[in-house]
N, C-alpha and C positions, 0 to 999 in steps of 0.2 A: 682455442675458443676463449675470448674473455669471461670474465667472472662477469656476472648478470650483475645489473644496478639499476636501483630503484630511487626516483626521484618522486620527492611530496609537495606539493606548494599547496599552501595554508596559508589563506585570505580571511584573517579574521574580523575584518571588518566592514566585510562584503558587503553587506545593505545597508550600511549609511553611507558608503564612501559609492554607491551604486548613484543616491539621490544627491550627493556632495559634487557628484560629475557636474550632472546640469545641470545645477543650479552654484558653479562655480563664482560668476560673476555677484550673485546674488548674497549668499550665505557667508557670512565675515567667517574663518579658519579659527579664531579665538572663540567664538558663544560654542557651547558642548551642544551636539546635535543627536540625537536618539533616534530610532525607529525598533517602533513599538507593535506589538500582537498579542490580540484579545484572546485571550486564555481563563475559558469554564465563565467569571463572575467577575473579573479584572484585567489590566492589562499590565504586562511586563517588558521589560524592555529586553529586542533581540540583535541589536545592534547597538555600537555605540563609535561614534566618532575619537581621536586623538585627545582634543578637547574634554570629552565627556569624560574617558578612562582618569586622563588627570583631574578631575571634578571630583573625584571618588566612589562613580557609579560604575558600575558591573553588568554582565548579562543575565537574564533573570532576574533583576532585581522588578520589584512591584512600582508601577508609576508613580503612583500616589508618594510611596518611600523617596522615591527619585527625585523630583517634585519639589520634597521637601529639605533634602536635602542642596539641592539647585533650584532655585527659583526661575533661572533665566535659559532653565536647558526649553530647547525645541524639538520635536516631535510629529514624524512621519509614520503613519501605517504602512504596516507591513505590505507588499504586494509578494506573494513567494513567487506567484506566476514568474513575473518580470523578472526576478533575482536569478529565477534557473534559467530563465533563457538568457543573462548577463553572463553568467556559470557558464552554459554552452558555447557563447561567442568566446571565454576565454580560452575555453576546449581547443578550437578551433585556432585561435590563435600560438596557443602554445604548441600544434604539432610541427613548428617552427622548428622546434628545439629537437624533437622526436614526433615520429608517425606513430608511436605506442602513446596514446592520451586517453584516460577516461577521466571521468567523475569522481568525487570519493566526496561522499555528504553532500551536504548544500552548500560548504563554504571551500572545496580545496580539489585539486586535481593531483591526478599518480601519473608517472611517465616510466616508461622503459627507457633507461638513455644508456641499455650496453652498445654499446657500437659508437655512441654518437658525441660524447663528450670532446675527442680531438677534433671536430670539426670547428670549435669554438678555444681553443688553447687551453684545455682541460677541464676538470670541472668546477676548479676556483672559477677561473673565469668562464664559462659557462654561466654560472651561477651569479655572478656581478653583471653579469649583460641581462638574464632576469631580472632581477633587481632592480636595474637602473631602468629597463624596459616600464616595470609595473611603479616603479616611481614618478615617469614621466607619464601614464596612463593615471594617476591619483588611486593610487592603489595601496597597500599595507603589505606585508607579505614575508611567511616566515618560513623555511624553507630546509628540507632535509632529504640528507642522499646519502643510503646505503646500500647493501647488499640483499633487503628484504624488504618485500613492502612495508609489515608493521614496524621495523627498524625506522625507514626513511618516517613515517607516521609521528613517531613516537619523537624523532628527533627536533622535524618542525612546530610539531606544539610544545612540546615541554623544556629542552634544551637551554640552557640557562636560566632555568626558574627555583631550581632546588626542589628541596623536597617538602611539599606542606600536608598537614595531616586534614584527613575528612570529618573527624570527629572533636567537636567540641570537647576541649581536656586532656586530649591528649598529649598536644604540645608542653613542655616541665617548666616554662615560663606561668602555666594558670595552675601550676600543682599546687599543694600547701608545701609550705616553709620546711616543713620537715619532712616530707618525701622530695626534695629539692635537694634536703643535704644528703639522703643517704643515698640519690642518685649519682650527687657527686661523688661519694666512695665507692661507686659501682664502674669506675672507670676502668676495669682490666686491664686496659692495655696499655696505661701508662707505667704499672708496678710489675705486670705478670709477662710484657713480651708481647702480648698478643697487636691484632691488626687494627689498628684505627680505621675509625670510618671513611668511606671514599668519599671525597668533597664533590660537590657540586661543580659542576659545568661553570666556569665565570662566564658573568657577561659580557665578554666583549665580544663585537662580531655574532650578537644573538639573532640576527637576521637568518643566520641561516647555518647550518650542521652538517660536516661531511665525518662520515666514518671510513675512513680506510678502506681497503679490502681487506676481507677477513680478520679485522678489530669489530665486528656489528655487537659482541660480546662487553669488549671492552666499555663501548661509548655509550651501552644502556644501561652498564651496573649502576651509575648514579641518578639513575632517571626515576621518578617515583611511579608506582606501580598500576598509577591511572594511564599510564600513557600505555600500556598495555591493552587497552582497547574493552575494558573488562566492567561489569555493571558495577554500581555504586556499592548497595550493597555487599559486592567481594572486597571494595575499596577499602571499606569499612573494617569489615570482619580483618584482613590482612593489617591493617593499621595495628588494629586492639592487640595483636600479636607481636607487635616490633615490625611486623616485615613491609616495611615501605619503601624500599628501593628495589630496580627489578635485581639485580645483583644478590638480595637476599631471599629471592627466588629460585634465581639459575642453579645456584647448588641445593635447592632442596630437591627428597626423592619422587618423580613422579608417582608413586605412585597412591604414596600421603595423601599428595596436593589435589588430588581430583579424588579423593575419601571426603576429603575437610569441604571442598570449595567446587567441588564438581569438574565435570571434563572442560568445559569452556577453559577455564582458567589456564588449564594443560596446554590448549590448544591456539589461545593466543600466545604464551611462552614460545610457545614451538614456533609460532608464524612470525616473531620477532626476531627469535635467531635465527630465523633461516632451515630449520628443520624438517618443518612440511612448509609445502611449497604453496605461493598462493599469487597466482598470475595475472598480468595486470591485461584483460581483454578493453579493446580499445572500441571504442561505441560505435555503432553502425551509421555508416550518411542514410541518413531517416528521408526519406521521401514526404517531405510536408505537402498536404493540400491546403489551402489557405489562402484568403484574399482580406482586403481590409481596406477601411472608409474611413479615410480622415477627415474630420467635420470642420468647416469653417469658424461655426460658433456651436456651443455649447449648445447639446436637443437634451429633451427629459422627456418629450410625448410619447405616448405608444405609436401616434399615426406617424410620426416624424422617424420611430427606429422602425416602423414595417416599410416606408419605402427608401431607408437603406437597406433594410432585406429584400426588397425587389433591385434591388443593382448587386448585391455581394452574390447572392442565390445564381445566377446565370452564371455568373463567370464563377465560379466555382465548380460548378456542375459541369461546364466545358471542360476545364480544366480535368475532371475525373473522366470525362469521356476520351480525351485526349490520351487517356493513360491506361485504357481499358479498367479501370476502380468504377465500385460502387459505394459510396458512402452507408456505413452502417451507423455509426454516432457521428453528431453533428452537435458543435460547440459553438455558441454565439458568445463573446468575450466584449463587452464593455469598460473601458477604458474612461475614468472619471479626471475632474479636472483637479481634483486634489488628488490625484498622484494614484490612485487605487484602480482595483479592477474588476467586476464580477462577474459572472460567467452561468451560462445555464445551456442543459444538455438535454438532448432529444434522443433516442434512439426508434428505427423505424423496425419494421417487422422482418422486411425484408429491403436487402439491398438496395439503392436505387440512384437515380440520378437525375430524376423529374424534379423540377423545383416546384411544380404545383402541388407535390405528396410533401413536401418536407417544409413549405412554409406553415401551415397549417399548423403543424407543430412546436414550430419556433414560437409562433403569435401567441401560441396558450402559452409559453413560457414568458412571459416579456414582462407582466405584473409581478413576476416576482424580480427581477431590477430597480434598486432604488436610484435614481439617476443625484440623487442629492441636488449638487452645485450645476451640473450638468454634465454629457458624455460627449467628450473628446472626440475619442475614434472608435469604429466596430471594427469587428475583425472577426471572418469568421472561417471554423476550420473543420474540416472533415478528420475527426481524433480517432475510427476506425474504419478501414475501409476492405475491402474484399474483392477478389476477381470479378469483374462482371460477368455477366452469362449472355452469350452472344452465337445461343441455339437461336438460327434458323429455320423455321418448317418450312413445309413444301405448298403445297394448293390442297395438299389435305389440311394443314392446320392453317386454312384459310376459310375454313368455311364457318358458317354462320354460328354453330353449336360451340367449336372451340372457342372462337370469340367472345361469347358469352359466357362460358369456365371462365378466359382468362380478367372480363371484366369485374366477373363475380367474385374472383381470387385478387383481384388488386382492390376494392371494394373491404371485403374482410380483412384483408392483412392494413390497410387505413385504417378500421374501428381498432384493430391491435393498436396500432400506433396511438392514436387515440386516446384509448384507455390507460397506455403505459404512460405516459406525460402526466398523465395523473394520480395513477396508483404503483406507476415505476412495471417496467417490462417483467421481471419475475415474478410478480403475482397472476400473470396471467397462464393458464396452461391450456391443453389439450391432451386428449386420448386417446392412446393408441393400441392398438391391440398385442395380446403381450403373448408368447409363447411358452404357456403351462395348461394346463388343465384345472388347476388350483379358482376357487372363484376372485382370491386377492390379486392372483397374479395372471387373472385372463386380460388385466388390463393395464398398461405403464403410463405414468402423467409424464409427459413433457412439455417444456417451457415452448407456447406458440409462438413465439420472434423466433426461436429459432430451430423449428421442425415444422417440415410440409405436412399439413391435413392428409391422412388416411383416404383414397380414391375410394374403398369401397371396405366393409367387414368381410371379414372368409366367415363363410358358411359355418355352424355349429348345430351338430346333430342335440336332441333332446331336449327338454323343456326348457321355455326360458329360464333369465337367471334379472334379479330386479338389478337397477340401477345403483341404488340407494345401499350400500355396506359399510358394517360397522364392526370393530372386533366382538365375538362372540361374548353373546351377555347369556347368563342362565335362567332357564325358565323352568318354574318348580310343576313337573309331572310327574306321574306315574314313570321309571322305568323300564316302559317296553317299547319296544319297537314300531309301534303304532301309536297314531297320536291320538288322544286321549279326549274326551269332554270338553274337561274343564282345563284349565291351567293358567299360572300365575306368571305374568309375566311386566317387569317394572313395578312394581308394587301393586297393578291391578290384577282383576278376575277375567275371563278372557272365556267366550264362549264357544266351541266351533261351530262352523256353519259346513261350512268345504273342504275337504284335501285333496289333492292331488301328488302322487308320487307313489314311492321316492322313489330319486335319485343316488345313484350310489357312486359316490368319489373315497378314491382314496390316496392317501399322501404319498409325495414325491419319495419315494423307499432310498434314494442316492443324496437328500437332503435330510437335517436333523432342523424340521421347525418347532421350537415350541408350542404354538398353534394347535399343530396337527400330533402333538402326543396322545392325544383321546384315539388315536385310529381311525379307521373305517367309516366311514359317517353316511347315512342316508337322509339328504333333503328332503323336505315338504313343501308343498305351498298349501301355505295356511291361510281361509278365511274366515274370518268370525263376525257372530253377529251385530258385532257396532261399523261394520263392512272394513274393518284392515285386512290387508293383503299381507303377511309376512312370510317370511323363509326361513322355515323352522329347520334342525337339522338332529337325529340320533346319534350320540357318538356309543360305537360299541365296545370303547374303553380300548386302550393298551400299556402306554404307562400311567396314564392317569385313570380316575373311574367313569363310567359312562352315564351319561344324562342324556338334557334335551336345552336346546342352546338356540338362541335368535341371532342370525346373522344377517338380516336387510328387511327391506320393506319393496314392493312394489308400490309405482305411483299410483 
């Protein structure tokens, strides 16, 4: 069986070189091109063109900084929508090379390529027909293949860059004068024998990094210890320590390394060399629903985007019937003429695939679209969908009463929807009846999009119980077991008028609630003369001491 091999391509300049596509003719290759996203109170840059990099600006840097330092850089908003569906087309296109493809981040794909390297004259050249591929495609691209996924990772981003430190000062270049000289006499290995440091990777051929089989050890000792996959701050802390290459990792002892720096740290080590295993699952062919309206000229009305929602809605909807789906969210995606895109989402209560339930709800969304310059194209897509339910009844549920459940149930599950477009689906609930005994847990809230209404309550013997609970507050009585005159309850004086009871509950004995540590309890219903109804209740102590406690109100 071959030794498994893992291929990384790392597209680092994915979203400029996305918007540098089309608009080739246009955009001169020398002006440094950006694309930019608004982050908190400012905008940074997340891309950067060939141009730009040599300009002296970076990812992350602040516009404004940017700006200032290039006067004549130009600048696109980010679309990430667009960039991952770029990402996916090149998904698709790389299973060329290998049928193992997935994702890995926003900007880079992993391939399985054991088996498949001699199809192509090895993985030199493998790896040059990529290359040349994504060069003739205006693409960037750096590229690493080993025996591990974190290996191949590690290889395409950092591989001929050397080692640079995270923390300001650390470098012995910004040291003072005189911890510079006695760094210099601190050279062991030129007097003592010992091992000099392992150089850096040269840059030639930094396109792309093959490790041997079974060298995955060798070709990450000089790699520094970000390419490990590991948070900043471990970067850090490992810096301030000397240990900035992974090589000055590999021999230290596990079990230090995850005392000082926790298990992560362990466990990307191990995922770099191949230790524990970490498999490259290839993405599923997604069954998209989705249609879309390209506009001749540029709309911004509401009336002008609701009758492309009368053309996208039908054939949409066909399309889910065609396939036996029921649309459960529904994404309307607007497409601007400066290059952006914004998007707003519907979710219904219940499944469906009537367009006259699910426009309704797009339309309340649409004032939130700023159409700016104007909107290109719609495009709209069903982003969750569900089996339909293609229960038949018979000529019993033909008759007039059913009909009228079922108009009354599509009726209510509408005001759901309704309400959720504006105060969002989970704040909406309903109740269902719950199996205890306990008065908190006679009853479970569930979210109404997606739980069927209770047909009827079961039956419960003995007095009512109110609606209205609250955790037990205390009400200053007499302790006895009978309720009393007077008593204090919320800071007031409280008179009786009525009792009825009690009720005697007692706690689930196979459960420990804190709650129900008072024991034994016997409910009241209490009326007093400013006419409240409340649900008094005795506890007759067990581990706690016994009083008299307000648990609801009747309406």
């Amino acid at each position: 069986m071959p030794a498994r091999r893992i291929l990384s391509l790392w597209f680092p300049a994915l979203g400029a070189e996305r918007l540098l596509r089309h608009a080739a003719t246009a955009h001169d290759p020398t002006v440094p091109f950006a694309v930019v996203r608004d982050t908190g109170q400012m905008q940074v840059l997340s891309s950067l063109s060939p141009a730009a990099r040599d300009a002296g600006l970076h990812t992350g840097q602040p516009l404004r900084d940017a700006m200032a330092m290039c006067p004549q850089l130009v600048t696109r908003l980010r679309n990430a929508q667009a960039e991952a569906a770029f990402l996916t087309t090149l998904r698709r296109w790389a299973t060329r090379f290998s049928p193992w493809v997935a994702e890995d981040g926003e900007d880079g794909l992993v391939l399985d390529t054991t088996g498949c390297a001699h199809l192509f004259g090895g993985e030199e050249s493998m790896l040059n027909e990529i290359e040349e591929s994504c060069t003739a495609l205006g693409l960037s691209l750096r590229a690493g293949l080993a025996d591990s996924r974190g290996a191949a990772w590690a290889l395409a981003r950092f591989a001929g860059q050397g080692t640079v430190s995270h923390r300001s000062g650390d470098a012995i270049d910004q040291e003072a004068r005189a911890t510079r000289s006695r760094a210099a006499r601190r050279r062991h290995w030129t007097r003592r024998g010992g091992t000099a440091p392992r150089p850096a990777i040269p840059a030639a051929h930094a396109s792309h990094r093959i490790a041997a089989p079974g060298q995955t050890r060798a070709a990450l000792a000089p790699l520094p210890v970000a390419a490990l996959r590991i948070e900043p701050a471990t970067i850090e802390q490992l810096n301030r320590l000397g240990l900035r290459q992974i090589g000055d990792l590999a021999g230290q002892p596990r079990a230090g390394l995850a005392r000082r720096f926790g298990k992560g740290l362990v466990h990307r080590l191990d995922q770099a060399l191949g230790a524990t295993p970490e498999p490259v699952s290839p993405a599923r062919p997604d069954t998209r629903f989705a249609t879309r309206l390209t506009l001749p000229e540029p709309i911004g009305l509401i009336d002008d985007m609701l009758a492309a929602l009368d053309r996208l809605l039908p054939r949409l909807c066909e399309m889910l019937d065609e396939k036996g789906h029921a649309a459960r969210t529904v994404a309307l995606q607007a497409f601007l003429s400066d290059g952006t895109m914004q998007a707003v989402h519907v979710t219904l209560a219940r499944p469906g695939t009537d367009p006259h339930r699910i426009r309704p709800l797009l339309a309340m969304k649409l004032d939130e679209i700023e159409a700016g310059f104007g909107i290109d194209m719609l495009r709209l897509e069903a982003v969750q969908t569900e089996p339909a339910d293609r229960v038949h009844g018979g000529h019993d549920h033909a008759s007039r009463h059913s009909r009228s459940r079922r108009a009354n149930g599509a009726a209510l599950e509408d005001l759901i929807g309704r309400l959720g477009a504006r105060i969002g689906m989970e704040a909406i609930t309903r109740r269902h009846p719950g199996d205890s005994h306990l008065p908190e847990k006679g009853a479970q809230v569930l979210a109404a999009a997606w739980s069927a209404p209770c047909a009827a309550w079961p039956a419960r013997p003995g007095p009512p119980r109110p609606l209205l609970l609250w955790p037990p507050e205390p009400v200053f009585a007499p302790d006895h077991p009978s309720p009393a005159e007077h008593f204090r309850w919320r800071g007031q004086e409280h008179r009786l008028a009525t009792a009825r009871g009690p009720e005697r509950i007692a706690p689930e004995w196979w459960l420990d609630m804190p709650d129900w540590r008072t024991g034994t309890r016997d409910y009241w219903t209490i009326t007093t003369t400013e006419g409240l109804r409340l649900w008094l209740y005795f506890a007759h102590g067990a581990a706690l001491s016994p009083g008299w406690f307000c648990h609801g109100s009747f309406a």
